[in-house]
PANULO-85397 format. One record per residue: x, y, z of N, C-alpha, C, O in turn; residue in three letters. Coordinates in steps of 0.05 Angstrom, whole numbers, plus 32768, in hexadecimal, padded with zeros to 4 digits. Layout:
<rs>
XYZXYZXYZXYZALA...
</rs>
This chain:
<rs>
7D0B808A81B37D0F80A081A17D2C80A181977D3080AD8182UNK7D3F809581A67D5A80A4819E7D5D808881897D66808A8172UNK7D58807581917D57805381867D4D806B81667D5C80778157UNK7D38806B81657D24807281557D3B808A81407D3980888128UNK7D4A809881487D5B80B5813D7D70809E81307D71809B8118UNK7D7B8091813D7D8F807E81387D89807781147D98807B8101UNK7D69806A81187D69805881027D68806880E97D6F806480D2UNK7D5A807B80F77D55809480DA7D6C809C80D57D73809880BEUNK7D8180AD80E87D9880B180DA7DAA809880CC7DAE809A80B4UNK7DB6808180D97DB7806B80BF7DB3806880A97DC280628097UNK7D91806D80A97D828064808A7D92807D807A7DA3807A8069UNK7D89809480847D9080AC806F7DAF80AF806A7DB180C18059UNK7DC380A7806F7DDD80A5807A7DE8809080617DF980928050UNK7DD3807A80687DE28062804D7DD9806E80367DE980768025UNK7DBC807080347DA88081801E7DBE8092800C7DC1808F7FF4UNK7DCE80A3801B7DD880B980107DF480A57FFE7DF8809E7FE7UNK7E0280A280177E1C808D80067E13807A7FE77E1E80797FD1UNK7DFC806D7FF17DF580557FDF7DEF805D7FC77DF6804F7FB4UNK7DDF80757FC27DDA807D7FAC7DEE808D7FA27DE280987F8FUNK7E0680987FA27E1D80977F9D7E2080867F7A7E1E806D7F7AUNK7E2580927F647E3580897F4C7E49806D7F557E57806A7F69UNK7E44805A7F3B7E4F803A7F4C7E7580487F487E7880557F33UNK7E8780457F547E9A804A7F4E7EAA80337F607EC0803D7F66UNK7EA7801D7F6A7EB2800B7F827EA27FF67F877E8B7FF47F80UNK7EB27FE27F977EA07FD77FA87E877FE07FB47E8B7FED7FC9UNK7E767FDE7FAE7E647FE77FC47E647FE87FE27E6C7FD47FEFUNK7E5C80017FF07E608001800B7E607FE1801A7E717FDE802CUNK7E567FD380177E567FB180267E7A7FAF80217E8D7FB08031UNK7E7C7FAA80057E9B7FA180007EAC7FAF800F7EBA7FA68021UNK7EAB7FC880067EC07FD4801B7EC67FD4802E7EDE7FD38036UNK7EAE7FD480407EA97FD0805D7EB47FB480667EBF7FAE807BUNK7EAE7FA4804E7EB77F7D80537ED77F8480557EE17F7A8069UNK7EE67F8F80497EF67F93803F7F097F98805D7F1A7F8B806AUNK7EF87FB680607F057FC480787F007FAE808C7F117FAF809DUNK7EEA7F9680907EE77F8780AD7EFC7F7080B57F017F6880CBUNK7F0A7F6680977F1C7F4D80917F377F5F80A57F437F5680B9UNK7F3B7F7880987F547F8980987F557F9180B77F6B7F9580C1UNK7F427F9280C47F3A7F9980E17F467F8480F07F5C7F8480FCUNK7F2F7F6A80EF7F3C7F5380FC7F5D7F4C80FC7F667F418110UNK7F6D7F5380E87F8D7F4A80E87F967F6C80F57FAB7F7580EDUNK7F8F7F7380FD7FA97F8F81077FA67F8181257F997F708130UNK7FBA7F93812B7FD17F95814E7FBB7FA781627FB57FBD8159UNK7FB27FA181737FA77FB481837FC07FD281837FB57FE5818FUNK7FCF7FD7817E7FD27FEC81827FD47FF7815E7FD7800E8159UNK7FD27FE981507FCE7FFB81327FAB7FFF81347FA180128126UNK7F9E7FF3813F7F857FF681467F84800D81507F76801D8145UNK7F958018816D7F95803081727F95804281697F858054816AUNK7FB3803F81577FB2805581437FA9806081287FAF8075811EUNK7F95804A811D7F81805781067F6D8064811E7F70807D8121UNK7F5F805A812C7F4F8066813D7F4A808481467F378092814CUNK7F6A808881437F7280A4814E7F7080B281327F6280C68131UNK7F7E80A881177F7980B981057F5A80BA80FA7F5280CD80EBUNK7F4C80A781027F3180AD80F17F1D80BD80F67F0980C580EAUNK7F2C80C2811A7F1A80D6812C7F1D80F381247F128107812EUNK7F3180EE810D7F32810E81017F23811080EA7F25812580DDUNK7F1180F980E07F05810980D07EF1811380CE7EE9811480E5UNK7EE1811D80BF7ECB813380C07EB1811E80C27E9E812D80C9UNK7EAB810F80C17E9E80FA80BC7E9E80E780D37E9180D280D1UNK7EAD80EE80EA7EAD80DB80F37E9880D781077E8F80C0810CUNK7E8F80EE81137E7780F0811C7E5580E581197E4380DE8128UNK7E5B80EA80F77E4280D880ED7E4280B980E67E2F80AB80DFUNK7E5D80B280EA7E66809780EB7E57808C81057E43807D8104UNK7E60809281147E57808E81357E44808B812E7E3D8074812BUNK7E2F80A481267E1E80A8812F7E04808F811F7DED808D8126UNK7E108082810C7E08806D80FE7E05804D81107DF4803B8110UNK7E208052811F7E1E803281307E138028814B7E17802D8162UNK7E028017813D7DF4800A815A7DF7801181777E0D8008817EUNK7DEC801D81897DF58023819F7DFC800E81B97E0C801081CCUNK7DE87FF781B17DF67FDC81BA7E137FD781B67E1B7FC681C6UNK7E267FE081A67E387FCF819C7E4D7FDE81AA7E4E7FF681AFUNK7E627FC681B17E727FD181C87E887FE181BF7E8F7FDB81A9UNK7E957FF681CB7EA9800981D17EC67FF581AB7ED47FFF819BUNK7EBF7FDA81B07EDF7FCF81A37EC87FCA81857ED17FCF816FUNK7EB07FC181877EA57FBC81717EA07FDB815F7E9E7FDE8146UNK7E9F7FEC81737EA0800E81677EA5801481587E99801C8145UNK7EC3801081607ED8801881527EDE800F81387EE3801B8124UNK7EDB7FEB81417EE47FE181267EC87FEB81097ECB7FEB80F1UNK7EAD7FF2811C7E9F7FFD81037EA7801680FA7EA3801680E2UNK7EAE802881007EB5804480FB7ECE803580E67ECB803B80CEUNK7EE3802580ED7EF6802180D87EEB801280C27EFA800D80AFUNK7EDB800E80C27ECC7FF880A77EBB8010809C7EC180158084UNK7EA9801F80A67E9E803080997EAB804C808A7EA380588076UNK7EC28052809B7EDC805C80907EE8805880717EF180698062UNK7EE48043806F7EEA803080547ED7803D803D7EE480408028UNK7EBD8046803B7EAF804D80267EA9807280277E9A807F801AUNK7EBB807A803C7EC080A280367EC480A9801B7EB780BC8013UNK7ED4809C800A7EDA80A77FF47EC380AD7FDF7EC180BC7FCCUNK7EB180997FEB7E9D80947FD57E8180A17FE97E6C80A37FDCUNK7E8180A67FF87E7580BC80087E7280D2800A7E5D80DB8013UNK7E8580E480027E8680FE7FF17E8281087FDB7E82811F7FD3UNK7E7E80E57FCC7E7280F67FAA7E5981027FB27E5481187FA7UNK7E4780F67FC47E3680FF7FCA7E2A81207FD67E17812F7FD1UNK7E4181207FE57E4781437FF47E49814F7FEA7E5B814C7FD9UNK7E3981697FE97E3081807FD97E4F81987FDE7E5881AB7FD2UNK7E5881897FF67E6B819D80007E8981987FEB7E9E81A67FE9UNK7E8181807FE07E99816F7FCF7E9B817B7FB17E8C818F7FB0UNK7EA781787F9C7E9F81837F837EAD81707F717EBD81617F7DUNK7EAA816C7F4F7EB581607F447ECD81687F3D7ED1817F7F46UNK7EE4815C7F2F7EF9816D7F2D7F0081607F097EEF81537EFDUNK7F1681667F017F23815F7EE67F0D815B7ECE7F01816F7EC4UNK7F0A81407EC77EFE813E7EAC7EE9812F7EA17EE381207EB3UNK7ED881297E8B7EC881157E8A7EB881167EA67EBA81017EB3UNK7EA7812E7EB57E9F812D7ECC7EAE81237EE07EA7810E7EEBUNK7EC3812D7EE77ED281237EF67EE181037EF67EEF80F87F08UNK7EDB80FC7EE57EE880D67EE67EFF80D27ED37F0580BD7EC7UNK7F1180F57ED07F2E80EC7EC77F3981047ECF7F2B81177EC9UNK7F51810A7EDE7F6281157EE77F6E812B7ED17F7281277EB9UNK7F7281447EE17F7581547ED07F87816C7ED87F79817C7EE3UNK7F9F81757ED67FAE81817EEF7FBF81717F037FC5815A7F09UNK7FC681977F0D7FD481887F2A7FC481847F3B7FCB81717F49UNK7FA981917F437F9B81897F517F90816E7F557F8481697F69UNK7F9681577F3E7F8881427F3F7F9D812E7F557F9981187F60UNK7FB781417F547FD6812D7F5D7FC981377F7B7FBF81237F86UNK7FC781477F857FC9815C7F9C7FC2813F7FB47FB5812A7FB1UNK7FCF81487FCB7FC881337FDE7FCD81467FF97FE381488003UNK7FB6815480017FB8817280107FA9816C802E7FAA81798042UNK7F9A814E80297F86814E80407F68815880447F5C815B802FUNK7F5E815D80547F42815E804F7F33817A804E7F1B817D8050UNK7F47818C804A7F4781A8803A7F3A81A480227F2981B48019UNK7F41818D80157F40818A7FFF7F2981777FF97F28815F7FFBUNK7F16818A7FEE7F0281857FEA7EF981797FC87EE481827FBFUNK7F0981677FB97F01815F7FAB7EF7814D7FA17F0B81427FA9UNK7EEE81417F9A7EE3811B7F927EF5810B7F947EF680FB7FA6UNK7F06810D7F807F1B81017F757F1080EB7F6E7F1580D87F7DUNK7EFE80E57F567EEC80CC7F4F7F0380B97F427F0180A07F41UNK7F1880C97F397F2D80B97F267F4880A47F347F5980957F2AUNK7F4280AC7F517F5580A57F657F4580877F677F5180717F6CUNK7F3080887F647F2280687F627F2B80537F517F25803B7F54UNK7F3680597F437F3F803E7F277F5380417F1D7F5E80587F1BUNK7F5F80277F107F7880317EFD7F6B80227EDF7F66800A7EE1UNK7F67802E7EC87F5F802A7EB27F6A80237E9F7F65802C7E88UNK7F83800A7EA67F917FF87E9A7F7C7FE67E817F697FD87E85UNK7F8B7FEF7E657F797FE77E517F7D7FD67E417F957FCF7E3FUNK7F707FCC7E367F6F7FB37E277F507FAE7E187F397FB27E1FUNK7F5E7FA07DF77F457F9F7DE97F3E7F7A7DE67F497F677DF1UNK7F337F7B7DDD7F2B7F677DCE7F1D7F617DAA7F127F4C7DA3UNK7F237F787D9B7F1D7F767D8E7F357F867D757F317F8A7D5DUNK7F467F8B7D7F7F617F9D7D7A7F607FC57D727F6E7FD37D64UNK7F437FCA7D897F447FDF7D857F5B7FF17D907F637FE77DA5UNK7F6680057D8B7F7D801A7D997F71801F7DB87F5B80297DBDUNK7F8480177DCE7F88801D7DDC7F8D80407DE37F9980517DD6UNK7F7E80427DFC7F7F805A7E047F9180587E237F9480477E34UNK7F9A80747E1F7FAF80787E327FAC80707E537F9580687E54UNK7FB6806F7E6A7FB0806B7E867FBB80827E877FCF808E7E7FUNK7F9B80857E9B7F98809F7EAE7FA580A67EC57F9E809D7EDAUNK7FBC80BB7EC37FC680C37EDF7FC080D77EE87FB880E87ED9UNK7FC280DC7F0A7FB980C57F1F7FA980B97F1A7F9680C17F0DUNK7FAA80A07F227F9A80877F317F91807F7F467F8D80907F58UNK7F8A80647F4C7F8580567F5F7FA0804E7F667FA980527F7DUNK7FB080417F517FCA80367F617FE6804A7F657FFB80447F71UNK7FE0806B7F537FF1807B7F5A7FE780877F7C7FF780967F87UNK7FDC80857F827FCA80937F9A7FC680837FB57FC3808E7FCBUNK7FC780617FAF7FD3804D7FC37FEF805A7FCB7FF580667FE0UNK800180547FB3802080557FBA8023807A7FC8803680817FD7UNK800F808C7FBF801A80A57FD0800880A47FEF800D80AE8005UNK7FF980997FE97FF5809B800F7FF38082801D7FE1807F802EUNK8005806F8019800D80648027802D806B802C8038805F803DUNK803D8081801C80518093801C805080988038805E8090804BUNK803580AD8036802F80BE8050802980A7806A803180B3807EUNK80238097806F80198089807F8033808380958036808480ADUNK804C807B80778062806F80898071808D808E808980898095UNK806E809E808E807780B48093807680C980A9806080C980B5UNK808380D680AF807980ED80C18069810580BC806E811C80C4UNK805380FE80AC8044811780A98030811480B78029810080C3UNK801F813680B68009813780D47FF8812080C97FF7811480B3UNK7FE9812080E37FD7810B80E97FBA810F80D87FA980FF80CFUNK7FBB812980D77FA1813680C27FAB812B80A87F9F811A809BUNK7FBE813480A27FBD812A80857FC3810A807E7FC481008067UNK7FC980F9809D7FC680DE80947FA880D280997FA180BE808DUNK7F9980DF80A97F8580DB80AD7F7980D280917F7380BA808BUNK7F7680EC80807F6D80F180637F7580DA80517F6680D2803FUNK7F8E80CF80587FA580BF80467F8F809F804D7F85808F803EUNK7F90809F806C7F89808C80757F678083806A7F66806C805FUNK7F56808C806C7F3F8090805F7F39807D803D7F2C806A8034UNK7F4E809480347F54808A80157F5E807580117F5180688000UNK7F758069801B7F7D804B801F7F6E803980287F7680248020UNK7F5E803880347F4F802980447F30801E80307F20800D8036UNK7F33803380167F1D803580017F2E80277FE67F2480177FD5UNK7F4780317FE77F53802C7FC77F5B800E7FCE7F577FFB7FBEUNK7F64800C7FE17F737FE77FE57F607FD77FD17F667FC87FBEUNK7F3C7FE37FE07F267FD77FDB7F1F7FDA7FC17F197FC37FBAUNK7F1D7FEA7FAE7F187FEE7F9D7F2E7FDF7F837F2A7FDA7F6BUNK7F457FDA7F947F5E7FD67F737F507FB17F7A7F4F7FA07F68UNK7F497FAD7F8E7F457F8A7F897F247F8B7F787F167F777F75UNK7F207F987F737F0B7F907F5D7F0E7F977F467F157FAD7F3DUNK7F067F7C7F387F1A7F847F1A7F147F987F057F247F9F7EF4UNK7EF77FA27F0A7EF87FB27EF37EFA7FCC7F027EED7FDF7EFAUNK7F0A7FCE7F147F177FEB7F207F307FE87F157F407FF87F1EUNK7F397FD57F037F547FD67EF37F607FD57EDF7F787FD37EDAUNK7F3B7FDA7ECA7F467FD47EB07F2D7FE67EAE7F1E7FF07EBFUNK7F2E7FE47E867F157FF57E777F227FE27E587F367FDF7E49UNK7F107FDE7E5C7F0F7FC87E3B7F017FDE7E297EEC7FEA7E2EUNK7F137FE07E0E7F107FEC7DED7F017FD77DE27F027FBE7DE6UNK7EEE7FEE7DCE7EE07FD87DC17EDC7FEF7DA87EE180077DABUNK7ED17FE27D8F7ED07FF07D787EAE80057D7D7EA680197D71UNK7EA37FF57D917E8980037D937E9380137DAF7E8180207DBAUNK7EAB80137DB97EB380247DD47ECC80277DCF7EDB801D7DDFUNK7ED780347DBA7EF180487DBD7EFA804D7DD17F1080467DDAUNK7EE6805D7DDF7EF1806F7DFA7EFE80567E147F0E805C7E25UNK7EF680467E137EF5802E7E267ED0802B7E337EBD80387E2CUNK7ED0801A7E447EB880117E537EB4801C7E757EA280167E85UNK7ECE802E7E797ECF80357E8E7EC980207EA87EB980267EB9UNK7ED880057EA77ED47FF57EA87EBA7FE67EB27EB67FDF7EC9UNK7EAA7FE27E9F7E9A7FCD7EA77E7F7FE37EA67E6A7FDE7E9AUNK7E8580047EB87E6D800E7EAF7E5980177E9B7E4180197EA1UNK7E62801C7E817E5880177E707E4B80017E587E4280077E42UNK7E4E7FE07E687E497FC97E617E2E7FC27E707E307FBF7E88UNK7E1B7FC07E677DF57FBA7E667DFC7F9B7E6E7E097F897E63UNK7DEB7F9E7E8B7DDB7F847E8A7DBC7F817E8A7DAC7F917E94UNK7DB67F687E7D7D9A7F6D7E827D8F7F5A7E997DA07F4A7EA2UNK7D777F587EA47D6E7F4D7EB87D7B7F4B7ED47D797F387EE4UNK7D897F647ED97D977F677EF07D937F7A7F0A7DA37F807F1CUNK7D6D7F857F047D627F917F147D747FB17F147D7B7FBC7EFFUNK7D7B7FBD7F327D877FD47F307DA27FCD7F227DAB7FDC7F10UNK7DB27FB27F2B7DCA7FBC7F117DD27FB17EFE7DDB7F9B7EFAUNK7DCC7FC77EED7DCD7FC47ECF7DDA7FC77EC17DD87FC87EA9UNK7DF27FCD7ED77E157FCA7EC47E257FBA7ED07E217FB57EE7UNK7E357FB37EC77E4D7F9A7EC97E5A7FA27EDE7E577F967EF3UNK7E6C7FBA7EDC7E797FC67EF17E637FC37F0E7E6E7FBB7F23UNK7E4C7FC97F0F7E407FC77F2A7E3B7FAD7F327E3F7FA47F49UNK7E2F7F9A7F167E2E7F7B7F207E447F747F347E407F6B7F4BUNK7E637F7C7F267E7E7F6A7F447E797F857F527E6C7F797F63UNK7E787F9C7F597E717FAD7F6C7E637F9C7F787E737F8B7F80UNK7E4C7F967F7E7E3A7F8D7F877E3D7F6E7F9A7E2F7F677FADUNK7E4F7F657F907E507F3A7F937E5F7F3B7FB37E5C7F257FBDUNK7E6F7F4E7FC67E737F517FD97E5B7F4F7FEE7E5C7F478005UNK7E417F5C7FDB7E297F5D7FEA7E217F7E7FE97E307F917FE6UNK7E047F7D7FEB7DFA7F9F7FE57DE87FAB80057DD87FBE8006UNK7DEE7F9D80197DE27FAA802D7DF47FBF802A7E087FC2801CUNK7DDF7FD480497DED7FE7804A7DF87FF180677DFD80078070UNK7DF97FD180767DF77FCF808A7E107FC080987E117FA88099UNK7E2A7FD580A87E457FCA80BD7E367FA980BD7E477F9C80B1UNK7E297F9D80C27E257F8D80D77E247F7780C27E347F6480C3UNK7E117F7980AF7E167F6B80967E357F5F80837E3C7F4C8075UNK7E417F7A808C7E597F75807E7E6D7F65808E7E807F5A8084UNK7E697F6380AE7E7E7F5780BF7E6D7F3880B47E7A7F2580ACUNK7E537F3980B67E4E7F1480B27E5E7F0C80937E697EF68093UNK7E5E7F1880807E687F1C80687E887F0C806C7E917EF68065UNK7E947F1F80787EB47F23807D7EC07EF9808E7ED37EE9808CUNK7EAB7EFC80997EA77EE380B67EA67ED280A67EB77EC280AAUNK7E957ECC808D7E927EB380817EB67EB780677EBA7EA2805CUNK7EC17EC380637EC37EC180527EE97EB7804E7EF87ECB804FUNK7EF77E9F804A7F0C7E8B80497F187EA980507F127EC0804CUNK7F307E97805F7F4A7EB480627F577EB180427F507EA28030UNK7F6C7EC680437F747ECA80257F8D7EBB802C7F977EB88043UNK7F987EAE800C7FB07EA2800C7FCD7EB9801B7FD57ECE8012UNK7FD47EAC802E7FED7EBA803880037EC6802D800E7EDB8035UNK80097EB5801680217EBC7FFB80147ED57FF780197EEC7FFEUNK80027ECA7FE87FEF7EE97FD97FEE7EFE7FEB7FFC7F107FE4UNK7FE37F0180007FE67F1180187FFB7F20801D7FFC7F378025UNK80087F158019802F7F1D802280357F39800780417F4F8008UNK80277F2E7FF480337F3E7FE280307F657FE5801C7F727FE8UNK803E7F697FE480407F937FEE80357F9E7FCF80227FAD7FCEUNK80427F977FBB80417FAD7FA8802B7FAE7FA180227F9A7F96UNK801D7FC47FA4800A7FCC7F9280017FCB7F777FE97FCC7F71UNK80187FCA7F6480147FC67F4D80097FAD7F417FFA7FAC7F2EUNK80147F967F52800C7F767F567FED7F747F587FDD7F667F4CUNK7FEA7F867F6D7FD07F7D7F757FB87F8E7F587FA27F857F53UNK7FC17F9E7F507FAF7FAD7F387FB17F957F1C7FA07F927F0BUNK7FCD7F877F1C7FD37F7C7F027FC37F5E7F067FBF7F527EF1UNK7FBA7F527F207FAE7F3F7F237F907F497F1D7F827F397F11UNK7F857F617F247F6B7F617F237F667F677F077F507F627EFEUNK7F7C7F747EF37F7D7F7A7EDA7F7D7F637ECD7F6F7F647EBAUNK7F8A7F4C7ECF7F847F307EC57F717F1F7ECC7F6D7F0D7EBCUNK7F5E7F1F7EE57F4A7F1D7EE17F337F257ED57F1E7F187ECFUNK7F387F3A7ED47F1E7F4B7EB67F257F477EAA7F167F547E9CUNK7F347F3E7E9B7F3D7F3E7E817F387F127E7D7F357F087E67UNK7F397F057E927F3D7EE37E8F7F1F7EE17E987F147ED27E89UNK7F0D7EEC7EAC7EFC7EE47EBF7EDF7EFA7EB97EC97EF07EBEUNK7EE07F0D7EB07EC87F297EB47EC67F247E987EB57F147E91UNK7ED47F2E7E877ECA7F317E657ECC7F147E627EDE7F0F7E53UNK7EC07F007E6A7EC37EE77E507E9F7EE27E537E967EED7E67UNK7E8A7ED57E417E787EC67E467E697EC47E537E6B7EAD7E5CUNK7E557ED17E5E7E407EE27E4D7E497EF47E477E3C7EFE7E35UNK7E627F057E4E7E607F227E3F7E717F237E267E897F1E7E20UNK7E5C7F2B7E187E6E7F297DFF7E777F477DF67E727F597E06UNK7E847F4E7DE07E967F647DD87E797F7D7DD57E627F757DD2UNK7E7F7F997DD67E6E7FAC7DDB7E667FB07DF77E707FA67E0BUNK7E4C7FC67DF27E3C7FC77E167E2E7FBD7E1D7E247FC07E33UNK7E217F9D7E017E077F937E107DED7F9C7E087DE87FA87DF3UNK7DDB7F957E1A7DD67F837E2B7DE07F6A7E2A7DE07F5C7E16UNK7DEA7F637E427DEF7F3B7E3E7DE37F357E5A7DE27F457E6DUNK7DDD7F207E5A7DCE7F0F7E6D7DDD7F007E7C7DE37EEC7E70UNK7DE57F027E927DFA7EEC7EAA7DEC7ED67EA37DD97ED97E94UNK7DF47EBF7EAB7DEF7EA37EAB7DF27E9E7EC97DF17EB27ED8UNK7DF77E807ED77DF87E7B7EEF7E1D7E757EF57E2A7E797F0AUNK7E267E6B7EDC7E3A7E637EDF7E4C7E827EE07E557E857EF6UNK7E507E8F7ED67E5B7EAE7ECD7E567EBC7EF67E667EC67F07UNK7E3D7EB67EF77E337EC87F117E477EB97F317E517EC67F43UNK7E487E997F2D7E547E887F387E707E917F407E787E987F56UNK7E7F7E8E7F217E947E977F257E9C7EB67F2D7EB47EBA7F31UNK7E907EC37F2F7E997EE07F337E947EEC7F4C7E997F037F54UNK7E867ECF7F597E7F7EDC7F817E9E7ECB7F827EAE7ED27F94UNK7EA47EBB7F757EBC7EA27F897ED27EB97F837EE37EBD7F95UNK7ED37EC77F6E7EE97EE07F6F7EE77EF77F807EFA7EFF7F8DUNK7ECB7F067F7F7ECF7F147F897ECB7F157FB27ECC7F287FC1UNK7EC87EF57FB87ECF7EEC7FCF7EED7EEE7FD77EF57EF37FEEUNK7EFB7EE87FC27F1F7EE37FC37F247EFC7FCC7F2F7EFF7FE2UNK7F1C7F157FBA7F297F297FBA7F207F3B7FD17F317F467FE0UNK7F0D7F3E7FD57F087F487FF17F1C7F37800D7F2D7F44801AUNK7F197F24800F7F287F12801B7F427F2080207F4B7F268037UNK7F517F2680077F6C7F2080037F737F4A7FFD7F897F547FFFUNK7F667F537FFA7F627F747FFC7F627F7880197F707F8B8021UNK7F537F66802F7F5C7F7280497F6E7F6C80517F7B7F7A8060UNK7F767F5180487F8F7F4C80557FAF7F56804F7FC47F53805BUNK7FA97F6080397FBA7F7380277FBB7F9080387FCF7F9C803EUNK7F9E7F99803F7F947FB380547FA77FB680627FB67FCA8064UNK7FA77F9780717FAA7F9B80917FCD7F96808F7FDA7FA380A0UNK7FDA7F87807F7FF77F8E807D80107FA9807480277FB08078UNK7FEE7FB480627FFF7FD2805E80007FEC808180127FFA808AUNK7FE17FE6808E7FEC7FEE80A67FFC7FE080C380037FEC80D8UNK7FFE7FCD80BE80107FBC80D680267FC780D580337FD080E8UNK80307FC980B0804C7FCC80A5804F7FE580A280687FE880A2UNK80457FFA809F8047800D8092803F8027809F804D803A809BUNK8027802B80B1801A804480C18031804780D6803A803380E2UNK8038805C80D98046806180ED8032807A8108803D8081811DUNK
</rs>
């Protein structure tokens, strides 16, 4: 029976996250993300996310998700991988609400800057991306949205290396552990103008594919290429197969680097062939589909290892 409670709470648990608006990696990626970033920390930075994640509200039903076989050290490290997709776990929460503009997916106020902790009950859908623009056809560029994804790295990883409470790094900690993940996929870094999309494409989500079963937008196609279980266990075999990341690249801190690389790959690698200018429909080919797991293999790769240097270096 309790085997039996286990599986049902799971199912309804991912159920809820998964159907979640595509705004990321999909829970697999992140989680891949968070498993790369796991393996390189210090047993004692291990300690100390541990301690902050036990503060969050969520953390209970985290647990209450993982295998009861799995030992006391494998626990943990799932609670920190499942950690990784909170942000995108609360669009879902009724207890959560939208905030700013365009249904919440552009910042609006000071409330959208606010970094208060988990009082703060808002989405913050806009903290997901930076909407670095570019056309291809010489339509007028539209402005970038502040906050961001990469204004919102650099403020809580602020807090991380800092002396503030543990609650509000907790919160900090959560969100980093989601945005690292999110700026290495490229169309969390751009929004391509088009004469039939003024407004932009919000990257990639408003671009039709056809024959792509549930996803039927571009943006969820690389969401998706990390892998779409919804399952810790899936994502560590994921993480296991997948080349370590180049060390140079790894090394690199600034955040901005890491958004301007994923911004030049949408722009050299995502918009070329099959997709042509507008929303589509366009049809992947084998070669297009090929290339875009060998990328979005890199970047997961090289997003944890990026993870795991901002806390070695940086959590105090």
């Amino acid at each position: 029976m309790l085997r039996t409670c286990r599986v049902i709470a799971l199912t309804v648990f991912w159920i809820a996250v998964l159907s979640a608006p595509s705004y990321a990696w999909f829970g697999a990626g992140h989680m891949t993300v968070a498993y790369v970033a796991y393996q390189q920390l210090t047993p004692e930075v291990k300690d100390r996310v541990d301690v902050l994640l036990r503060l969050n509200p969520y953390y209970d039903k985290w647990v209450a998700t993982i295998p009861s076989s799995a030992s006391d050290a494998d626990k943990r490290m799932m609670v920190f991988m499942i950690a990784a997709t909170w942000p995108d776990q609360i669009k879902s929460d009724p207890k959560y609400s939208d905030d700013g503009t365009q249904g919440g997916n552009r910042p609006d106020g000071a409330k959208s800057r606010r970094n208060i902790g988990y009082k703060d009950l808002l989405k913050h859908k806009y903290w997901h991306f930076v909407d670095m623009a570019f056309t291809q056809d010489g339509t007028k560029l539209g402005k970038l949205p502040v906050p961001n994804a990469l204004t919102q790295i650099n403020a809580f990883r602020a807090v991380l290396a800092s002396n503030r409470p543990d609650s509000l790094k907790s919160y900090d900690l959560v969100w980093l552990l989601h945005l690292v993940g999110d700026v290495h996929q490229p169309l969390h870094c751009t929004a391509r103008y088009g004469k039939t999309q003024k407004n932009g494409d919000a990257g990639g989500n408003f671009v039709k594919l056809s024959g792509e079963g549930a996803t039927k937008e571009l943006h969820a196609f690389w969401d998706g290429l990390p892998g779409d279980s919804d399952s810790p266990l899936a994502a560590i075999n994921v993480g296991k197969a997948l080349a370590p990341a180049d060390a140079t690249l790894a090394a690199i801190s600034d955040a901005k680097v890491w958004v301007n690389e994923s911004f030049q790959l949408a722009k050299d690698d995502v918009y070329v062939n099959p997709i042509g200018l507008g929303a589509g429909p366009f049809t992947l080919n084998d070669a297009y589909r090929a290339a875009a797991h060998k990328i979005a293999n890199e970047r997961v790769a090289l997003g944890g290892a990026r993870l795991a240097n901002i806390l070695k270096n940086e959590l105090k």
